[in-house]
N, CA, C, O and CB atoms as a CASP TS submission, in Angstrom:
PFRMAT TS
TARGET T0000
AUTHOR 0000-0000-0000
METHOD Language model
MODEL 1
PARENT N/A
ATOM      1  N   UNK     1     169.512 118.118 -31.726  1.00  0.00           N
ATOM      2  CA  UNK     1     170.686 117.338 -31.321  1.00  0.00           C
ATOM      3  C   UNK     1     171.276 117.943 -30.049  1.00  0.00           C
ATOM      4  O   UNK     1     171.515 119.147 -29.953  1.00  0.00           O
ATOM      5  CB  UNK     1     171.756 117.297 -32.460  1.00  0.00           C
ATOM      6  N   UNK     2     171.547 116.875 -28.881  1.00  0.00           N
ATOM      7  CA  UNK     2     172.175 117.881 -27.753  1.00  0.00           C
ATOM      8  C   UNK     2     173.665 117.380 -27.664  1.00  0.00           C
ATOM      9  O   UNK     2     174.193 116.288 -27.455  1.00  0.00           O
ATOM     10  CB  UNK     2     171.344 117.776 -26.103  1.00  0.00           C
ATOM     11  N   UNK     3     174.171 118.834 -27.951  1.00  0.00           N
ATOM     12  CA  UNK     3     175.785 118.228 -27.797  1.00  0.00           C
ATOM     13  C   UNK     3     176.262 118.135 -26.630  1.00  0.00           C
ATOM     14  O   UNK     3     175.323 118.046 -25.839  1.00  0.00           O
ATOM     15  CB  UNK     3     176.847 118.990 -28.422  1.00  0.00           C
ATOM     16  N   UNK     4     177.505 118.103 -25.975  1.00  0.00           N
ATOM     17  CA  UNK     4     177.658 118.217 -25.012  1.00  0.00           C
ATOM     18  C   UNK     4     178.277 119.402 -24.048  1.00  0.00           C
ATOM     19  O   UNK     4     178.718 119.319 -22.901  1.00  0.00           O
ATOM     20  CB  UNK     4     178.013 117.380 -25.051  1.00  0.00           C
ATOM     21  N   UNK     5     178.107 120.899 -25.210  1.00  0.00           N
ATOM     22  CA  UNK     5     178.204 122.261 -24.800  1.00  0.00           C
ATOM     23  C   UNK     5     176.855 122.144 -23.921  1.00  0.00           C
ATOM     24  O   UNK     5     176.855 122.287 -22.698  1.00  0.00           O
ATOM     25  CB  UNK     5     178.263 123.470 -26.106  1.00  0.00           C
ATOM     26  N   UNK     6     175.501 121.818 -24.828  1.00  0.00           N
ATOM     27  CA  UNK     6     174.267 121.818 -24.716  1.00  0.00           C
ATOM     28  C   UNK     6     173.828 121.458 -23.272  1.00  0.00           C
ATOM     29  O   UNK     6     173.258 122.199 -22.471  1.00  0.00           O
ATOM     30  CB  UNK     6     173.781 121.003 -25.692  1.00  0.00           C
ATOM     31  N   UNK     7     174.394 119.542 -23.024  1.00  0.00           N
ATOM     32  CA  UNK     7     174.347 119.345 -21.942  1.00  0.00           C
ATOM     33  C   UNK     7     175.081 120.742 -20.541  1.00  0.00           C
ATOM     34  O   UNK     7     174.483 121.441 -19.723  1.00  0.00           O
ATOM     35  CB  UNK     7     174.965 117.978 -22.132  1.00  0.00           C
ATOM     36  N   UNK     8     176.663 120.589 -20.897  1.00  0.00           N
ATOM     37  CA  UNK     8     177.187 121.605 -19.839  1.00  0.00           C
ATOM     38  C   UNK     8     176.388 123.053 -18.963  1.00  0.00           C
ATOM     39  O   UNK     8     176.296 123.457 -17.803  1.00  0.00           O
ATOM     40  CB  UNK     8     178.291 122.158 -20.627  1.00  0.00           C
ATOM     41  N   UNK     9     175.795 123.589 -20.707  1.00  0.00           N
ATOM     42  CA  UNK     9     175.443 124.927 -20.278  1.00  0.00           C
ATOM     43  C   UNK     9     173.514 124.321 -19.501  1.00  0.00           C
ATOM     44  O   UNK     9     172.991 124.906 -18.552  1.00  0.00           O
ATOM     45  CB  UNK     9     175.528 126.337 -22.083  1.00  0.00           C
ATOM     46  N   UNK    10     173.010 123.380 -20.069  1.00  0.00           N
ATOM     47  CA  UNK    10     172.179 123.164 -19.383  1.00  0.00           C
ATOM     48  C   UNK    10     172.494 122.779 -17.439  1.00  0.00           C
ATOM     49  O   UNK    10     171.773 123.127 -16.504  1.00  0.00           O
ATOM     50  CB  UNK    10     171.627 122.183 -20.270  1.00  0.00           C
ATOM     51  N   UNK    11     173.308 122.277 -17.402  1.00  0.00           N
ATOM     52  CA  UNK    11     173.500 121.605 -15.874  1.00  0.00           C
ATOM     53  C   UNK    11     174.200 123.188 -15.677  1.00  0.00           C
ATOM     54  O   UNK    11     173.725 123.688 -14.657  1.00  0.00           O
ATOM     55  CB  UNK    11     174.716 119.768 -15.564  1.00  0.00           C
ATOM     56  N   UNK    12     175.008 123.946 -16.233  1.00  0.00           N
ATOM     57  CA  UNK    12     175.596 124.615 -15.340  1.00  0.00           C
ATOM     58  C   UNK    12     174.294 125.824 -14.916  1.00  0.00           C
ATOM     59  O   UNK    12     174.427 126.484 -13.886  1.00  0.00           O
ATOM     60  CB  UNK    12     177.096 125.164 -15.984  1.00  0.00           C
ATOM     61  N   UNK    13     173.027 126.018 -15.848  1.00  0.00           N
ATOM     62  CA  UNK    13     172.165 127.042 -15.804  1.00  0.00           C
ATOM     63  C   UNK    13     171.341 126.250 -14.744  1.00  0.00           C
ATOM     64  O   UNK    13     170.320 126.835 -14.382  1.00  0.00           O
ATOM     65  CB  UNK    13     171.468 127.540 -17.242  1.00  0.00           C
ATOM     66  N   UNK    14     171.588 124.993 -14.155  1.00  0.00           N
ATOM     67  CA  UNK    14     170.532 124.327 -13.358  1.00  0.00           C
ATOM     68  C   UNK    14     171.602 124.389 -11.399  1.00  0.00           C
ATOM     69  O   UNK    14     171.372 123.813 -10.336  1.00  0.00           O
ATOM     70  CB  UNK    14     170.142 122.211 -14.343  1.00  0.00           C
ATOM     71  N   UNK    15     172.818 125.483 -11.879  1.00  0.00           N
ATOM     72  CA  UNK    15     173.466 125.276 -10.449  1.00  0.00           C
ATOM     73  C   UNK    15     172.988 126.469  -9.349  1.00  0.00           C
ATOM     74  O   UNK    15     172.700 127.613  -9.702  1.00  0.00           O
ATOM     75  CB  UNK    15     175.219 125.326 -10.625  1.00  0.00           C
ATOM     76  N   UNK    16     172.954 125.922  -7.747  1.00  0.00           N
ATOM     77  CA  UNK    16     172.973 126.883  -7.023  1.00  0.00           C
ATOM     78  C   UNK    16     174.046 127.337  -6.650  1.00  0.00           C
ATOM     79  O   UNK    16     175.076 126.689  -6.835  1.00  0.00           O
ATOM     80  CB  UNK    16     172.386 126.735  -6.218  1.00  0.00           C
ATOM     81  N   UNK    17     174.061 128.648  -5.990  1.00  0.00           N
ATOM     82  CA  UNK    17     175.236 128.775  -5.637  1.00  0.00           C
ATOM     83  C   UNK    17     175.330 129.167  -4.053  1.00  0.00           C
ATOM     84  O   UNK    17     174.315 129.803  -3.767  1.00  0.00           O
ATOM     85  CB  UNK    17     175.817 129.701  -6.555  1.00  0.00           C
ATOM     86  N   UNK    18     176.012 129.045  -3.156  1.00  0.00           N
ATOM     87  CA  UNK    18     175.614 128.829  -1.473  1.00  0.00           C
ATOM     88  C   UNK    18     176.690 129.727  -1.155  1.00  0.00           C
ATOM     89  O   UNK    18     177.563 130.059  -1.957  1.00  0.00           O
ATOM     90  CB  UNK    18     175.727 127.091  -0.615  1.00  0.00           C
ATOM     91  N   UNK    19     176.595 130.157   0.178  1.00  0.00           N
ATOM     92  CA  UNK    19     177.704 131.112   0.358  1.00  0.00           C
ATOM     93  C   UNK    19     177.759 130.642   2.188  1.00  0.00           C
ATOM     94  O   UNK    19     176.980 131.086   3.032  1.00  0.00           O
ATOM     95  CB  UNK    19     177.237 133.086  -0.196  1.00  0.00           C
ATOM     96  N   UNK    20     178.389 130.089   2.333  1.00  0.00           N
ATOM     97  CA  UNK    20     178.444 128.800   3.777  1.00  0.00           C
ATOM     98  C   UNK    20     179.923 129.543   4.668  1.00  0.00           C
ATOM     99  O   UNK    20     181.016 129.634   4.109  1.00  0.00           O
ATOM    100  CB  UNK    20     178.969 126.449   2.979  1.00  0.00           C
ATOM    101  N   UNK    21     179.753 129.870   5.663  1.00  0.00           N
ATOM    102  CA  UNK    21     180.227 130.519   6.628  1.00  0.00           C
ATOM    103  C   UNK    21     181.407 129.465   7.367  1.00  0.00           C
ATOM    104  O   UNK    21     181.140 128.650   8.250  1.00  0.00           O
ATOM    105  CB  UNK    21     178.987 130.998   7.515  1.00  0.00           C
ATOM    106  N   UNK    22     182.500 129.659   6.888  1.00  0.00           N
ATOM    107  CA  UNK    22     183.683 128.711   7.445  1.00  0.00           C
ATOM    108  C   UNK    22     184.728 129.240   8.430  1.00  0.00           C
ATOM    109  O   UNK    22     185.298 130.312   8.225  1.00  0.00           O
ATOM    110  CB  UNK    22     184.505 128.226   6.287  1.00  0.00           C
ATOM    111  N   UNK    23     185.029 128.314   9.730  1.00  0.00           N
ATOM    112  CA  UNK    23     185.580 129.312  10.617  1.00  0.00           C
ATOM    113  C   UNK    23     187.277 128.947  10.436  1.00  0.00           C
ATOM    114  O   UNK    23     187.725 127.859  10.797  1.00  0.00           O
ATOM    115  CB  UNK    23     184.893 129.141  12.322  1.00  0.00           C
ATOM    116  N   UNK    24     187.967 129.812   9.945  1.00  0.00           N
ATOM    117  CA  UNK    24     189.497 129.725  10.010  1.00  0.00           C
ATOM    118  C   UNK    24     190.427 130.412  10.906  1.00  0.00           C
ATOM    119  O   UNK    24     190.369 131.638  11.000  1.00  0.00           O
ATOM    120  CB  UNK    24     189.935 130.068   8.903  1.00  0.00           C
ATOM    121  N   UNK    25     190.766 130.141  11.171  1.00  0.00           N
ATOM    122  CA  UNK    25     191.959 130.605  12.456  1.00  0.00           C
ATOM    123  C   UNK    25     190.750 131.995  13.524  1.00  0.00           C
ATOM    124  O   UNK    25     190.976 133.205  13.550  1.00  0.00           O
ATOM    125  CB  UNK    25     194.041 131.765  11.315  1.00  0.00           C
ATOM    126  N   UNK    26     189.580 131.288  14.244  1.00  0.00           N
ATOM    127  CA  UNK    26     188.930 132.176  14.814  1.00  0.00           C
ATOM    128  C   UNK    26     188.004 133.010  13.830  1.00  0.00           C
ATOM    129  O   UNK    26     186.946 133.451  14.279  1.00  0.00           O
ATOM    130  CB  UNK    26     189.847 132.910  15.507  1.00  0.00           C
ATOM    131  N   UNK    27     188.273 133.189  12.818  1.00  0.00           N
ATOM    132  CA  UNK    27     187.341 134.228  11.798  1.00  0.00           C
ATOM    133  C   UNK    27     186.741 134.006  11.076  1.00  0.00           C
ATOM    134  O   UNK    27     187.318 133.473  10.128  1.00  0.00           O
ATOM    135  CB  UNK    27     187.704 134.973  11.125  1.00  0.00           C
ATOM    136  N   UNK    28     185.551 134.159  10.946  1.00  0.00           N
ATOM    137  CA  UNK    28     184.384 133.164   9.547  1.00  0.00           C
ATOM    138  C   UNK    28     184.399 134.068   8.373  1.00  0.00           C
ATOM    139  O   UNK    28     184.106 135.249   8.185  1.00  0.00           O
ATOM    140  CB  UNK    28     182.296 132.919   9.993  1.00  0.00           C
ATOM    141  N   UNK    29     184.894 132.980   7.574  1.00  0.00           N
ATOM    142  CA  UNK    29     184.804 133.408   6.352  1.00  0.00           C
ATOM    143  C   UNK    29     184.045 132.875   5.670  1.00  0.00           C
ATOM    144  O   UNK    29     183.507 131.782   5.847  1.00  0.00           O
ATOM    145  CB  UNK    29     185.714 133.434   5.809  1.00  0.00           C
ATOM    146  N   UNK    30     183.922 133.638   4.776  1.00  0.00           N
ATOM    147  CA  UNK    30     182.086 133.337   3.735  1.00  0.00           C
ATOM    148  C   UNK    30     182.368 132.672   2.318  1.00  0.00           C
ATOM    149  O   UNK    30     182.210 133.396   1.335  1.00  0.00           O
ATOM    150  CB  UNK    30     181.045 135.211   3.149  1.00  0.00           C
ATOM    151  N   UNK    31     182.790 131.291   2.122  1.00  0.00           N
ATOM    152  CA  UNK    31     182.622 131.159   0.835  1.00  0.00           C
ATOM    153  C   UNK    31     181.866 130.685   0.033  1.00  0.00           C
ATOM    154  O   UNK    31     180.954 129.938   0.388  1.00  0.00           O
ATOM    155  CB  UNK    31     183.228 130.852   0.549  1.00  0.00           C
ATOM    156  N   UNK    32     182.073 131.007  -1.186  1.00  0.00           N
ATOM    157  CA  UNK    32     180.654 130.545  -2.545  1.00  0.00           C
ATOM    158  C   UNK    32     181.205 129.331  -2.699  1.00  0.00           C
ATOM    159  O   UNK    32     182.389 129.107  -2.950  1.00  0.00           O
ATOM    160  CB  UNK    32     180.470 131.503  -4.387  1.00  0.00           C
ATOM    161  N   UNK    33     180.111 128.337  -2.506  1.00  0.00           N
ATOM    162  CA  UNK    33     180.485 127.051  -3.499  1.00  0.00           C
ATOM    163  C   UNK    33     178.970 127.028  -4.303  1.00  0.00           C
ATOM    164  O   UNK    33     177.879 127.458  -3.928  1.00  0.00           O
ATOM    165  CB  UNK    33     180.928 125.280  -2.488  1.00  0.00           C
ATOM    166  N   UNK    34     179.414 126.273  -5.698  1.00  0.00           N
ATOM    167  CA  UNK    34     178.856 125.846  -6.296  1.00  0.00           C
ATOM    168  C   UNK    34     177.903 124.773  -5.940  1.00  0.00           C
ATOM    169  O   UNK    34     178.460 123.982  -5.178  1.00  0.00           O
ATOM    170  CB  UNK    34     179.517 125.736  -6.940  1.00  0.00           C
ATOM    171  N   UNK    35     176.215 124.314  -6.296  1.00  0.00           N
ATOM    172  CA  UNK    35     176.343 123.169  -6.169  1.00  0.00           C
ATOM    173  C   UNK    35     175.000 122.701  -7.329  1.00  0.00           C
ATOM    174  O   UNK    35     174.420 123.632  -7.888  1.00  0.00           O
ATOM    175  CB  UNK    35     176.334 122.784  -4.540  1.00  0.00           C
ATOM    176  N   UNK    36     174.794 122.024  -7.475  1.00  0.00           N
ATOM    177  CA  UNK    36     173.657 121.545  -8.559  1.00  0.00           C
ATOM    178  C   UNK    36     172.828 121.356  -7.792  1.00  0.00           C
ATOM    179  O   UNK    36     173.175 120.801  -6.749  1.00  0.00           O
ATOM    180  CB  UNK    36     173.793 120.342  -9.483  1.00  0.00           C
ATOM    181  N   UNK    37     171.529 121.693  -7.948  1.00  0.00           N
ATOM    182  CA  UNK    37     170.397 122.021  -7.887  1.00  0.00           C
ATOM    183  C   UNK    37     169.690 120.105  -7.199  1.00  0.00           C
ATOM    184  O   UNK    37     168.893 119.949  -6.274  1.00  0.00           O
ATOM    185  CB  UNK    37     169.937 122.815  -9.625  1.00  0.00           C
ATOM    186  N   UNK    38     170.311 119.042  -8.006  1.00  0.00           N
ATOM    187  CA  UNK    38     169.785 117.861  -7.572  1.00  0.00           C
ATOM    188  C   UNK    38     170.573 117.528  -6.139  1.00  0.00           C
ATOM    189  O   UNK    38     170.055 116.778  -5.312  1.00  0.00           O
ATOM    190  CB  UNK    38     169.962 116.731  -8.746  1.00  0.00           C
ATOM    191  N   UNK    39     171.911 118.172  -5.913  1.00  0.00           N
ATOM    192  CA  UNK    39     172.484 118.007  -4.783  1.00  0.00           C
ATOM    193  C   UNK    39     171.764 118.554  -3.600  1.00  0.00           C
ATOM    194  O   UNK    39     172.049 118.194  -2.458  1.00  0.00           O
ATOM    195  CB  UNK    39     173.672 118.486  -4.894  1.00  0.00           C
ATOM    196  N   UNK    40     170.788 119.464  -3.882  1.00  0.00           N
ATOM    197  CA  UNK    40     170.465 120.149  -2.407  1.00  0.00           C
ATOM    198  C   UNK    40     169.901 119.804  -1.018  1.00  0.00           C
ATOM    199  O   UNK    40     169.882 120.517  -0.015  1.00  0.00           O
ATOM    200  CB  UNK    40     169.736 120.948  -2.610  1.00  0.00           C
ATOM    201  N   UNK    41     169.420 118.475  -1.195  1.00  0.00           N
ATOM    202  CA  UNK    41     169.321 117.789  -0.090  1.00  0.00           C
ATOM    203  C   UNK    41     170.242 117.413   0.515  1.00  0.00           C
ATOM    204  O   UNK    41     169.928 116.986   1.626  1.00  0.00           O
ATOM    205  CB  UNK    41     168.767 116.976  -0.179  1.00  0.00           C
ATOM    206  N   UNK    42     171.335 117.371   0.271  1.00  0.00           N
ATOM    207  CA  UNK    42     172.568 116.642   0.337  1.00  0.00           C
ATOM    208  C   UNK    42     173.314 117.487   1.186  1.00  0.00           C
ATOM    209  O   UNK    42     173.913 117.168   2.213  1.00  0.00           O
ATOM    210  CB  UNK    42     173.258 116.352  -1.009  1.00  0.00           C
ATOM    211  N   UNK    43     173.181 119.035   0.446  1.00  0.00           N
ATOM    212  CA  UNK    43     174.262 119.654   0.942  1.00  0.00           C
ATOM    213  C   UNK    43     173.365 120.618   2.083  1.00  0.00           C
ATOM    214  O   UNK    43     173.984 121.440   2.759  1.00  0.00           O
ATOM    215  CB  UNK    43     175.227 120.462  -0.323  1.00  0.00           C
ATOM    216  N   UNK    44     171.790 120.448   2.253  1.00  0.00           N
ATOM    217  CA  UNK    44     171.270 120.963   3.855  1.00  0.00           C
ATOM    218  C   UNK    44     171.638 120.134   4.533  1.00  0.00           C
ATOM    219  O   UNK    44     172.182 120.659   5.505  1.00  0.00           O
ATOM    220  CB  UNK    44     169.799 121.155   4.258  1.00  0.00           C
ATOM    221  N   UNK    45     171.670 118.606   4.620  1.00  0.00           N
ATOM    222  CA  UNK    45     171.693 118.018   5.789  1.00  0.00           C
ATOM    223  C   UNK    45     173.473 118.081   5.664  1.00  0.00           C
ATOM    224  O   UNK    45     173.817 117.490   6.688  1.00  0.00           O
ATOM    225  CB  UNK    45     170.744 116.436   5.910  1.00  0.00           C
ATOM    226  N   UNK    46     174.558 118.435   5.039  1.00  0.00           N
ATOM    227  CA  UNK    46     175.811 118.225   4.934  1.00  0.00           C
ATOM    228  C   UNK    46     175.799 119.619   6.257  1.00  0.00           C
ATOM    229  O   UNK    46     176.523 119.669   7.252  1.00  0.00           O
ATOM    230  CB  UNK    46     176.607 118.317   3.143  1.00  0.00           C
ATOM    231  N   UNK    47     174.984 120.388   5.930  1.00  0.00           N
ATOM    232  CA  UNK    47     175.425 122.094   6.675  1.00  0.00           C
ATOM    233  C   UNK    47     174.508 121.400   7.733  1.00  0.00           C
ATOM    234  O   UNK    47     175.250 120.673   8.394  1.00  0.00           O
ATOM    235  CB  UNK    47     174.817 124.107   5.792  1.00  0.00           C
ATOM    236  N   UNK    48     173.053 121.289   8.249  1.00  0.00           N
ATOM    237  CA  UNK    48     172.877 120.906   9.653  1.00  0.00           C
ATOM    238  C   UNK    48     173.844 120.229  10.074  1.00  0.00           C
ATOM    239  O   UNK    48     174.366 120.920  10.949  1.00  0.00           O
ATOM    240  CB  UNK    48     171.793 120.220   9.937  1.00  0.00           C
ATOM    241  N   UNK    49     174.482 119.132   9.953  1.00  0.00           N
ATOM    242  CA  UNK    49     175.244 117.918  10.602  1.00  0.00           C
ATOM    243  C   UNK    49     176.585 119.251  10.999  1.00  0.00           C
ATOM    244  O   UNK    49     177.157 119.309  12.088  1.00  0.00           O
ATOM    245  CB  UNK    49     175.737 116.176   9.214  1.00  0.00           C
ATOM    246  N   UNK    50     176.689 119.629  10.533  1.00  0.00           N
ATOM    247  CA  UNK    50     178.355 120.529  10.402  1.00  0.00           C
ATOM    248  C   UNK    50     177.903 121.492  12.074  1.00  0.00           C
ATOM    249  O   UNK    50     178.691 122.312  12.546  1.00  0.00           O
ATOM    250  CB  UNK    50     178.595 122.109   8.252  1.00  0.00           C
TER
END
């Protein structure tokens, strides 16, 4: 039976995690975002375009 802990911990064991270089007031800062593993096309061409 898959509950929906089951589902969660499955999608959350299926996430990447990115660490994307953001420039704020002159200074890049490095933050982690989360992202799921089916997103990753999404979020290379989101970072080329940027």
């Amino acid at each position: 039976m898959i509950t929906n802990k089951n589902k969660r911990d499955a999608y959350l064991n299926s996430m990447g995690w990115l660490d994307v270089p953001i420039k704020n007031k002159g200074k890049k800062v490095w933050v982690h975002i989360p992202f799921h593993l089916n997103e990753l096309d999404v979020v290379l061409k989101y970072l080329r375009s940027s």
